[in-house]
N, C-alpha and C positions, 0 to 999 in steps of 0.2 A: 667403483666409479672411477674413470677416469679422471684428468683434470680440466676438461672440457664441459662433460657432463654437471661438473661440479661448480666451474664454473654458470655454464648455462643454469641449473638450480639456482644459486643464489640469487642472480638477476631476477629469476620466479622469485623469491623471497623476497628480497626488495621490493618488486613490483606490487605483488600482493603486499605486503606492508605498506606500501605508499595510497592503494587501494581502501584497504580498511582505515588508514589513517583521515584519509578522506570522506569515507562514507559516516564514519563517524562524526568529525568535524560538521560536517551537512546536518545530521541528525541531532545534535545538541541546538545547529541553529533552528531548525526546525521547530523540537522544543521550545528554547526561548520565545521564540513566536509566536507558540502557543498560550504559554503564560504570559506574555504580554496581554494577549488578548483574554487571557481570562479561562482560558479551554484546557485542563489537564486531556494527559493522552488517551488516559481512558475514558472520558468523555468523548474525547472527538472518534474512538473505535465504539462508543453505545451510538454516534449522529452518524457514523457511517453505516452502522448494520440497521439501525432505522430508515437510513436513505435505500440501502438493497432492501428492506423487508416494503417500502413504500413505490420501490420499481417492480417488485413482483407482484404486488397487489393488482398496481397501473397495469401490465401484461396482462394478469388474470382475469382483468377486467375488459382489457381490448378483444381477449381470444374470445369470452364469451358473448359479448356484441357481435364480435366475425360472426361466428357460429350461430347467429340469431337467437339468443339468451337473452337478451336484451341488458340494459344494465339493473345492477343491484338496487335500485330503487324501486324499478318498472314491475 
């Protein structure tokens, strides 16, 4: 590498360091938030995958009304 190239790297390195130092930051507050409120993370990833499993349900439920199925009750 020349000394250009090496230079231009490190400024990548930096940056990315500045990057992840960030996204981390964000993520701890995040956290905190969480446990403020009472919600570990893995709780709030069991209320997300129930929220997707209760949006697929709702579609499966729409397509077969479209398609004249009527609904799960009917």
């Amino acid at each position: 590498m020349d000394n250009r190239s090496t230079a231009i790297s490190a400024v990548e390195v930096a940056d990315d360091r500045a990057e992840i130092t960030a996204a981390v930051k964000a993520a701890k507050a995040f956290r905190d938030k969480l446990e403020a409120a009472g919600i570990s993370y893995h709780k709030l990833l069991t209320l997300e995958e129930a929220r997707r499993d209760m949006n697929d349900l709702a579609h499966h439920i729409l397509l077969g009304w479209e398609n004249g199925e009527g609904f799960p009750h009917e």
